[in-house]
DRENMARFI-646512 format. One line per field, with one value per residue: residue in one letter; x, y negated, z of N, C-alpha, C in turn; residue number from 1. Coordinates in pm, whole numbers, plus 50000, padded with zeros to 5 digits. Layout:
BEGIN
res c(A, ...)
nxx c(X, ...)
nyy c(Y, ...)
nzz c(Z, ...)
caxx c(X, ...)
cayy c(Y, ...)
cazz c(Z, ...)
cxx c(X, ...)
cyy c(Y, ...)
czz c(Z, ...)
n c(NUM, ...)
! end
This chain:
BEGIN
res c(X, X, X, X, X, X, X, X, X, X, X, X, X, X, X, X, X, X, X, X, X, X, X, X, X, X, X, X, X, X, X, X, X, X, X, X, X, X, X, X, X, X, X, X, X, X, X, X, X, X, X, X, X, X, X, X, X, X, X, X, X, X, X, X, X, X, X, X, X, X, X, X, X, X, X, X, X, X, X, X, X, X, X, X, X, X, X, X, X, X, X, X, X, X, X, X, X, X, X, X, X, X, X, X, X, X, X, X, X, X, X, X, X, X, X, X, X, X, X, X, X, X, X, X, X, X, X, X, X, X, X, X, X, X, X, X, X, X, X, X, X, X, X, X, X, X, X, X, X, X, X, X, X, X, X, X, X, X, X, X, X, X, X, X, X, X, X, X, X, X, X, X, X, X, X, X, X, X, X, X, X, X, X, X, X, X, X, X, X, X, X, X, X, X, X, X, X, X, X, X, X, X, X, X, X, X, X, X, X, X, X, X, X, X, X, X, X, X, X, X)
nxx c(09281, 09095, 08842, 08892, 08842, 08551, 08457, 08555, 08391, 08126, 08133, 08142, 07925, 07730, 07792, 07702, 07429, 07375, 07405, 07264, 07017, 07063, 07005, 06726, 06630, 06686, 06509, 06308, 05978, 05622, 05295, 05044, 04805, 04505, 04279, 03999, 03704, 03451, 03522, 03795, 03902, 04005, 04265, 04431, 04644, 04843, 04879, 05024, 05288, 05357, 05402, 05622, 05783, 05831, 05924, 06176, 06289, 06294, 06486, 06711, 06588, 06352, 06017, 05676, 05352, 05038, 04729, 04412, 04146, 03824, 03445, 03455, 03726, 03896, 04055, 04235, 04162, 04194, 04461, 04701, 04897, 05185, 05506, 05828, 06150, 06399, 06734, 06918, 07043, 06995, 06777, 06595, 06510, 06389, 06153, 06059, 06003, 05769, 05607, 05555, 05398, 05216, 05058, 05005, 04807, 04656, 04563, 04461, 04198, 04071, 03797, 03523, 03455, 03160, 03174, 03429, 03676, 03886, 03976, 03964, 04156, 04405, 04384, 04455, 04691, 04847, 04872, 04987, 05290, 05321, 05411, 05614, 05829, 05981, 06207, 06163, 05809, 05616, 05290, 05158, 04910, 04672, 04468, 04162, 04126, 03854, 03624, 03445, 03154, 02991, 02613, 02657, 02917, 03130, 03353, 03416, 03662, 03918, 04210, 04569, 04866, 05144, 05447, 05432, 05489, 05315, 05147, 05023, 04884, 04829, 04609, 04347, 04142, 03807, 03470, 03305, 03525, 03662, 03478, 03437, 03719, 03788, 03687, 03817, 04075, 04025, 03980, 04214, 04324, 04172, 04273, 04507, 04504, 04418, 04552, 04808, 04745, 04663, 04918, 05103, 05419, 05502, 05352, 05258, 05190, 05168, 05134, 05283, 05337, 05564, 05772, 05861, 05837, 06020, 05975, 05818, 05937, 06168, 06532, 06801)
nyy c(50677, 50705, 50686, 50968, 51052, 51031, 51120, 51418, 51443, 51471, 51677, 51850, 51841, 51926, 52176, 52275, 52194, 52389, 52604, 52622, 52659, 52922, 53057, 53032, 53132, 53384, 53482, 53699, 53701, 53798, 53927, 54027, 54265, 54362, 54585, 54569, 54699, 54875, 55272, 55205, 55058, 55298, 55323, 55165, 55253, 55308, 55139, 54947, 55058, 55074, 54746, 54757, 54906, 54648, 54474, 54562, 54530, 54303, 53998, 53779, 53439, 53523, 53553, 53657, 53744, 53852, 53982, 53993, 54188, 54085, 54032, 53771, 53640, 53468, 53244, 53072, 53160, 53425, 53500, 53705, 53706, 53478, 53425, 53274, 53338, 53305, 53133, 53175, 53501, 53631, 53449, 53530, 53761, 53790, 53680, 53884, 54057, 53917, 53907, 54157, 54240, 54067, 54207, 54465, 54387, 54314, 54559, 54693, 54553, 54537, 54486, 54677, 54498, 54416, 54404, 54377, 54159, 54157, 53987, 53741, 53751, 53794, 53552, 53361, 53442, 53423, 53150, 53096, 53216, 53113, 52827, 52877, 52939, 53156, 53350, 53581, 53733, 53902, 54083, 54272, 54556, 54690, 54917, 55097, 55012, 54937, 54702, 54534, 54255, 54057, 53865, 53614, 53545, 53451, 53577, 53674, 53517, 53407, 53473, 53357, 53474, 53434, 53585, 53722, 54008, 54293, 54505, 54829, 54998, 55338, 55415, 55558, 55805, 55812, 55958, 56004, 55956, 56228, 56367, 56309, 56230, 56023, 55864, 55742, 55720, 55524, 55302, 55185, 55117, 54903, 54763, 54724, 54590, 54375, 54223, 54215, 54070, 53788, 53756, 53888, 54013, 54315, 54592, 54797, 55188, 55311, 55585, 55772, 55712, 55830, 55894, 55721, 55441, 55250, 55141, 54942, 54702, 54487, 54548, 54325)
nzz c(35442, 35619, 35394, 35332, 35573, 35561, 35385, 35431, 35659, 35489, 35318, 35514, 35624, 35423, 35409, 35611, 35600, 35446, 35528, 35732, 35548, 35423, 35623, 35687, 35462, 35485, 35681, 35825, 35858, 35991, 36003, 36166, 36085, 36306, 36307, 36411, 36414, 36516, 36547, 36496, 36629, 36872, 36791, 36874, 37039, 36860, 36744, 36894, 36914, 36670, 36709, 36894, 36756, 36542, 36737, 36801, 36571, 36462, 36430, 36600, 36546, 36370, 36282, 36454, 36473, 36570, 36538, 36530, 36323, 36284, 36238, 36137, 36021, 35955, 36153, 36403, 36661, 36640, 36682, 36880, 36965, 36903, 36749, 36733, 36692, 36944, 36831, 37011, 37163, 37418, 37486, 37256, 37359, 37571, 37481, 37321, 37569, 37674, 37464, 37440, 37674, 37628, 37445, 37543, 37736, 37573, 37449, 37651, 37673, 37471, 37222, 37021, 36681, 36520, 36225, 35970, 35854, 35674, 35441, 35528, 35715, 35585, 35452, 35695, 35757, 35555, 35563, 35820, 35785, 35587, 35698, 35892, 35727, 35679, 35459, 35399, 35370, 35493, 35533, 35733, 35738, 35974, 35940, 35827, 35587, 35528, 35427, 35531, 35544, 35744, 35719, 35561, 35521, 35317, 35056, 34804, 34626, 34468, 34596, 34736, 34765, 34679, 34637, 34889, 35075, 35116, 35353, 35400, 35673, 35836, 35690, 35780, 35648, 35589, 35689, 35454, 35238, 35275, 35173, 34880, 34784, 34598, 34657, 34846, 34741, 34545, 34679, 34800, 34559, 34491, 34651, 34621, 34344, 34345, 34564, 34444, 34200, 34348, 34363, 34547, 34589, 34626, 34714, 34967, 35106, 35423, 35599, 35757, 36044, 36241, 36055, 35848, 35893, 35873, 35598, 35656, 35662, 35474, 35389, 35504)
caxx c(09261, 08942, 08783, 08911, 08747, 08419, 08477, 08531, 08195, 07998, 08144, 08118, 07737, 07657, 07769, 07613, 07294, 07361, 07422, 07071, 06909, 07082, 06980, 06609, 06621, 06700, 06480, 06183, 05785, 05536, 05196, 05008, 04660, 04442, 04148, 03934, 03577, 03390, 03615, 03909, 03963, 04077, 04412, 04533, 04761, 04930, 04933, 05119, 05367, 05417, 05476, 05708, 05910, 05873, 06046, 06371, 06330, 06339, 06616, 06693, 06504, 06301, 05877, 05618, 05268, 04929, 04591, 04302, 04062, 03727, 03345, 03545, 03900, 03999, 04057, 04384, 04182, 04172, 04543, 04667, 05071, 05310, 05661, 05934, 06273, 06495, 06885, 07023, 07003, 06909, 06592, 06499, 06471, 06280, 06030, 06032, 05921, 05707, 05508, 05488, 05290, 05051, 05071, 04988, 04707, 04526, 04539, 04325, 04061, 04018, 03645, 03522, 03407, 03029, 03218, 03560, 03665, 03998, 04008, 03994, 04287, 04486, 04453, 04498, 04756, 04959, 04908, 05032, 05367, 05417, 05453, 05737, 05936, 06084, 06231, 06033, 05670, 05528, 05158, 05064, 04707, 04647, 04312, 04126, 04081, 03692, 03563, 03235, 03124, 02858, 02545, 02672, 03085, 03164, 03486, 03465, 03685, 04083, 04317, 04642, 04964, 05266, 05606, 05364, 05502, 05124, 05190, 04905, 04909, 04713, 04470, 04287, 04042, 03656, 03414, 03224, 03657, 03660, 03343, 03464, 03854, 03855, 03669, 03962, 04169, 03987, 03973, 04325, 04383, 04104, 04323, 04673, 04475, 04353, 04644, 04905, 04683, 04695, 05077, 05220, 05545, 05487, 05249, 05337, 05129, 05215, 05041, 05330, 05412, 05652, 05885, 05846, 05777, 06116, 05917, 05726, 06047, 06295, 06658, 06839)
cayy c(50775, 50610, 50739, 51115, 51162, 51040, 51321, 51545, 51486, 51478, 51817, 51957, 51830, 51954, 52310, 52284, 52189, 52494, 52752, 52657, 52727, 53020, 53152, 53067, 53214, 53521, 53554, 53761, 53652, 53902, 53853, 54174, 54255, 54471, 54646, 54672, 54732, 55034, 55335, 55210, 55006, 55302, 55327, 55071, 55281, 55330, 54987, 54936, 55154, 54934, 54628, 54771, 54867, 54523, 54379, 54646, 54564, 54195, 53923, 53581, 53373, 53554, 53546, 53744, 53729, 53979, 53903, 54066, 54139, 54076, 53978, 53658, 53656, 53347, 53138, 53103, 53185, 53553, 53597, 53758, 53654, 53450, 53355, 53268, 53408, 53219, 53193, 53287, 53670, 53638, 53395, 53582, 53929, 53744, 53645, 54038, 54126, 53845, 53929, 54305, 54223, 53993, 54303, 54579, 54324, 54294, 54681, 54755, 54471, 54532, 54531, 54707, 54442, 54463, 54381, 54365, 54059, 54182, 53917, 53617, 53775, 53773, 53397, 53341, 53528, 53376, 53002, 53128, 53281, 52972, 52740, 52978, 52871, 53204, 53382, 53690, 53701, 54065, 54045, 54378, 54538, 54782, 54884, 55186, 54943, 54907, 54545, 54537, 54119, 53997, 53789, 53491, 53527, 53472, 53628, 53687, 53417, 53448, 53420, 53333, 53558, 53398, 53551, 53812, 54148, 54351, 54671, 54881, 55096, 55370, 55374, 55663, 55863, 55805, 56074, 55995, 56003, 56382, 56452, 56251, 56176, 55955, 55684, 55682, 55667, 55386, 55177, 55172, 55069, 54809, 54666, 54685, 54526, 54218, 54135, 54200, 53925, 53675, 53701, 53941, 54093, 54458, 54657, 54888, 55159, 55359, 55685, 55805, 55628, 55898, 55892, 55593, 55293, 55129, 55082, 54795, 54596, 54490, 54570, 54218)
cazz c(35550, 35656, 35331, 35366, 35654, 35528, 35239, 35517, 35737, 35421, 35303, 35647, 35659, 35314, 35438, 35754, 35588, 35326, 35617, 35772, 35475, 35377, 35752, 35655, 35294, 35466, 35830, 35833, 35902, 35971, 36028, 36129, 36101, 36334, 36231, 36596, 36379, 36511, 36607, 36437, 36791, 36950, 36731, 36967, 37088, 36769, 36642, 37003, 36874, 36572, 36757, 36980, 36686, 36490, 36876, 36819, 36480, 36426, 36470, 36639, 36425, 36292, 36338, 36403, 36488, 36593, 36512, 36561, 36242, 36327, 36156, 36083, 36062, 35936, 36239, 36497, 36792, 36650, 36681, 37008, 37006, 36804, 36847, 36616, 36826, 36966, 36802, 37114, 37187, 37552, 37467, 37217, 37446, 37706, 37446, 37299, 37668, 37679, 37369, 37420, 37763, 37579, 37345, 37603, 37748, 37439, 37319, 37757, 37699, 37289, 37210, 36878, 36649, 36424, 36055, 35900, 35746, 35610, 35368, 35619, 35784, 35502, 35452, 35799, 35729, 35452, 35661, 35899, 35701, 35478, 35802, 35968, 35592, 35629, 35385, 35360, 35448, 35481, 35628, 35771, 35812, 36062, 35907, 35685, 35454, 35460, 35454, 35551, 35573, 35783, 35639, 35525, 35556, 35185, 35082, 34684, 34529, 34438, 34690, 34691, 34840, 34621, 34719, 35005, 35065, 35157, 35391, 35477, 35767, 35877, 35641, 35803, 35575, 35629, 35668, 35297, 35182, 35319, 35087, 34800, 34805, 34502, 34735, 34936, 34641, 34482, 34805, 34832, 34424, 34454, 34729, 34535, 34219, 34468, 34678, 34334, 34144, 34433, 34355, 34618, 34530, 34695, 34783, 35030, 35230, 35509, 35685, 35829, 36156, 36252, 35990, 35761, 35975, 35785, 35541, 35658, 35645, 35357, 35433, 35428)
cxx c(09113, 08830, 08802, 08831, 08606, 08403, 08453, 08411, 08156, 08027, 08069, 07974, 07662, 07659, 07699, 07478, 07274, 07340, 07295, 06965, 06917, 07003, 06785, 06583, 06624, 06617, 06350, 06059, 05719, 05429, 05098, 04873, 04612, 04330, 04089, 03768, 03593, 03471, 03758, 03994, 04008, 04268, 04445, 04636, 04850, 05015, 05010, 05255, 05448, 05461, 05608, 05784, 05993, 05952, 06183, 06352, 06393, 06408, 06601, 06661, 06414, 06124, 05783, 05511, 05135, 04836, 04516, 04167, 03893, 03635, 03435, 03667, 03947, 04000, 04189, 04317, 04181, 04358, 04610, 04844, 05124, 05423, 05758, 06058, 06362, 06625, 06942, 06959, 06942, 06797, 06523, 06425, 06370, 06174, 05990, 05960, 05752, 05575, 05404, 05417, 05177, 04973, 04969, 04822, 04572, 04488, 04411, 04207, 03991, 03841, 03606, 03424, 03283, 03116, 03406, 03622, 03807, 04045, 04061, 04070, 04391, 04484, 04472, 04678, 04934, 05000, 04958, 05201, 05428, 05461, 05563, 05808, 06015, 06074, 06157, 05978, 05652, 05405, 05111, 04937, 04704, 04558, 04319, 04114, 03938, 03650, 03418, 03218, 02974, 02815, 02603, 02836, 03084, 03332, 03536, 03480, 03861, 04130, 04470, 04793, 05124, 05382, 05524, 05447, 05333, 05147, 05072, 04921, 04808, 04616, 04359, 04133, 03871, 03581, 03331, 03415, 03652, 03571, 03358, 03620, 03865, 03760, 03769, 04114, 04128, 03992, 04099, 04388, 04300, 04197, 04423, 04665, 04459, 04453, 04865, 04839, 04652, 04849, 05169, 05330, 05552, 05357, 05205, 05217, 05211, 05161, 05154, 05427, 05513, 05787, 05911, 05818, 05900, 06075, 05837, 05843, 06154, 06422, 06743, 06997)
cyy c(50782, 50705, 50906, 51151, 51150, 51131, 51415, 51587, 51516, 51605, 51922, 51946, 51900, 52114, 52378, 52300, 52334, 52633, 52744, 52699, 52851, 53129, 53100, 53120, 53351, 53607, 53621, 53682, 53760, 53894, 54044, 54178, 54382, 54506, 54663, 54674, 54870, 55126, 55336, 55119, 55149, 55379, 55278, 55084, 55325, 55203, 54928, 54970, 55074, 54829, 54612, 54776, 54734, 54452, 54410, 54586, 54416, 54092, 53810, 53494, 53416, 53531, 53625, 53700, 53842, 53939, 54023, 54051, 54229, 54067, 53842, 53622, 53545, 53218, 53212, 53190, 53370, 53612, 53628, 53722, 53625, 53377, 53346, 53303, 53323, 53253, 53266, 53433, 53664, 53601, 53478, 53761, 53899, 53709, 53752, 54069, 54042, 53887, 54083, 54297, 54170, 54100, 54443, 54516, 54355, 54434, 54759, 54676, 54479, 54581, 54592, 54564, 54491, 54471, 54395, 54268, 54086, 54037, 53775, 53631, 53799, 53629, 53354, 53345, 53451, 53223, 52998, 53157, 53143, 52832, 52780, 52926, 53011, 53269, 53517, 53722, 53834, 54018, 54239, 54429, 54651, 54837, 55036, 55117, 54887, 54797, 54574, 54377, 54116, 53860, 53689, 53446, 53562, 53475, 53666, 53562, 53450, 53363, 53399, 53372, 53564, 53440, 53638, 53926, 54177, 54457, 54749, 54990, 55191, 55406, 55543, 55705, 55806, 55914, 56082, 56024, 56142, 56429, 56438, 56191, 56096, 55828, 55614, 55618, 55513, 55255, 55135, 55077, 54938, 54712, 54603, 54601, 54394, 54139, 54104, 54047, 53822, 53690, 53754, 54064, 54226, 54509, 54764, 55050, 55285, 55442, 55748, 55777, 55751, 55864, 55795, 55436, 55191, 55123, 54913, 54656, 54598, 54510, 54418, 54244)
czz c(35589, 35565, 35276, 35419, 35619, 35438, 35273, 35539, 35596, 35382, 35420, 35668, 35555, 35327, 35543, 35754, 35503, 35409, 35670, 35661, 35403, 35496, 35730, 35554, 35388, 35599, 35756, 35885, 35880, 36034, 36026, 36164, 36172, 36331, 36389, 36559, 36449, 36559, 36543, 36582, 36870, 36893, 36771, 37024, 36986, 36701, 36751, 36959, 36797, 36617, 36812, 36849, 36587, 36580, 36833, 36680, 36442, 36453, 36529, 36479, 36281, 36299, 36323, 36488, 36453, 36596, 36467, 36397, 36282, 36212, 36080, 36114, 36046, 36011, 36329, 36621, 36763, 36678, 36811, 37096, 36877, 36852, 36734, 36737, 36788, 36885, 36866, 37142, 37289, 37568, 37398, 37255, 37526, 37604, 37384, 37436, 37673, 37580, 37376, 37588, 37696, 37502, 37406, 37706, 37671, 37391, 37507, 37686, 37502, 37297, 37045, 36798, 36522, 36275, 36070, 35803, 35740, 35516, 35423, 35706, 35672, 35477, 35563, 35780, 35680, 35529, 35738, 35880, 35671, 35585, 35893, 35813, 35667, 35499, 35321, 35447, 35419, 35632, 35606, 35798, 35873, 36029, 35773, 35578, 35428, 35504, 35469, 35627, 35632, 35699, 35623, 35499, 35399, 35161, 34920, 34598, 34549, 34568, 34650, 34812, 34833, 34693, 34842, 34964, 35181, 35230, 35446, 35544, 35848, 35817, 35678, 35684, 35680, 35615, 35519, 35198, 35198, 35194, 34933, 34759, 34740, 34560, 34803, 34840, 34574, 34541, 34788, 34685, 34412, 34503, 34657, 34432, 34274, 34523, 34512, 34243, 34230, 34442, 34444, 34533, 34553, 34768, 34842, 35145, 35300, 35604, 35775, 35922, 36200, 36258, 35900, 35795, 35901, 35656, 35569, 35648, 35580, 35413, 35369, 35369)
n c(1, 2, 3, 4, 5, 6, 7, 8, 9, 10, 11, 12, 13, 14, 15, 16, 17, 18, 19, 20, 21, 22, 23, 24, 25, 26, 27, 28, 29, 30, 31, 32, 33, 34, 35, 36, 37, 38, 39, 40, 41, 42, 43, 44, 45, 46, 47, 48, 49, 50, 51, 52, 53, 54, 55, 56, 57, 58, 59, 60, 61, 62, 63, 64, 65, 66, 67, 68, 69, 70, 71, 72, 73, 74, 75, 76, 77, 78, 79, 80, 81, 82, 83, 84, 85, 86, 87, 88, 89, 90, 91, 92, 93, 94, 95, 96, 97, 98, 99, 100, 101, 102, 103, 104, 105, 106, 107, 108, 109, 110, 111, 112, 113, 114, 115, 116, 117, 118, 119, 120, 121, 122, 123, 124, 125, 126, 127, 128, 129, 130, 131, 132, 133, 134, 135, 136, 137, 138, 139, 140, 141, 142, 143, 144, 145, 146, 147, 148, 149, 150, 151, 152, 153, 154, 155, 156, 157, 158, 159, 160, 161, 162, 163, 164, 165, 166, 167, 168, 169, 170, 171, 172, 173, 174, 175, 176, 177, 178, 179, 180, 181, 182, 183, 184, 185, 186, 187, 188, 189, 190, 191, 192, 193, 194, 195, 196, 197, 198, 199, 200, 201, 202, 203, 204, 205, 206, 207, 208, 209, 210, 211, 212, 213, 214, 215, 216, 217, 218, 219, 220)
! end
């Protein structure tokens, strides 16, 4: 009898342990980048927009996180809210309100920054991602795309995005794009060639907040 029930627990523990990791195999992480160089800070009220819908969009236990890309991106103090959501439904609403204040904070006091270190918000990015152990990582960029590094911020060497979904949002045209379109085109393919050879799985972008915003997130 004795040795039944030890049969039992260990079954019942081995599914117990199997159901937590089936429920991290399958949560979401999203890590979103905002472009506040130059006059791309005052899209703030769009990339608002976005957040709000990543709140309706994402689940108990799931994570998400907003970070600001600056001259130098790759540090914590640039990011502006993160939270992994509670199991229970009720915690994790109070930390949806919670976030989209820190949210609505950060988009009055936003300052435009001199450079664009895109790149050092993508490894931010991914460290950020691979420490949440969920199941799929999509790192958003709020951003035209144009890196422009201040003196000394070195940024050309392989990165690494293994298992990344990439979503780019926004990527508003530049006035030299208008004169030349196939800069805008090229910007965009340099990116897909860059963030596909650091190993991300998708590479997604996205101009029309409207009607396409379920794009930025896989259907589980």
């Amino acid at each position: 009898m004795k040795k039944s029930l030890a049969i039992l627990a260990l079954s019942l523990g081995i599914v117990s342990l199997g159901a937590c990791g089936d429920n991290r195999m399958h949560s979401h992480g999203v890590y979103m980048l905002v472009d506040t160089s130059g006059t791309y800070a005052r899209e703030m009220g769009k990339a608002a927009k976005i957040v709000n819908y990543l709140l309706a969009t994402l689940n108990p236990g799931d994570s998400l996180a907003v970070a600001k890309v600056e001259s130098r991106s790759f540090t914590e103090k640039d990011i502006v809210a993160k939270v992994t959501f509670d199991k229970r439904p009720s915690q994790a609403t109070s930390q949806k309100r919670v976030f989209k204040d820190k949210i609505q904070s950060f988009a009055k006091e936003i300052k435009g920054s001199a450079y664009t270190d895109i790149t050092g918000g993508l490894i931010q990015g991914a460290e950020y991602l691979n420490e949440t152990k969920s199941g799929i990582k999509t790192i958003v960029i709020f951003s035209d795309m144009q890196e422009e590094l201040g003196k000394g911020t070195i940024r050309d060497f392989p990165i690494s995005l293994d298992g990344f979904r990439v979503v780019a949002l926004n990527v508003t045209k530049l006035g030299t794009d208008n004169a030349d379109p196939r800069l805008y085109l090229d910007r965009l393919a340099r990116w897909e060639a860059r963030v596909r050879k650091a190993g991300a799985t998708e590479w997604v972008v996205v101009n029309d907040l409207e009607h396409n915003l379920e794009s930025i997130l896989v259907t589980r």
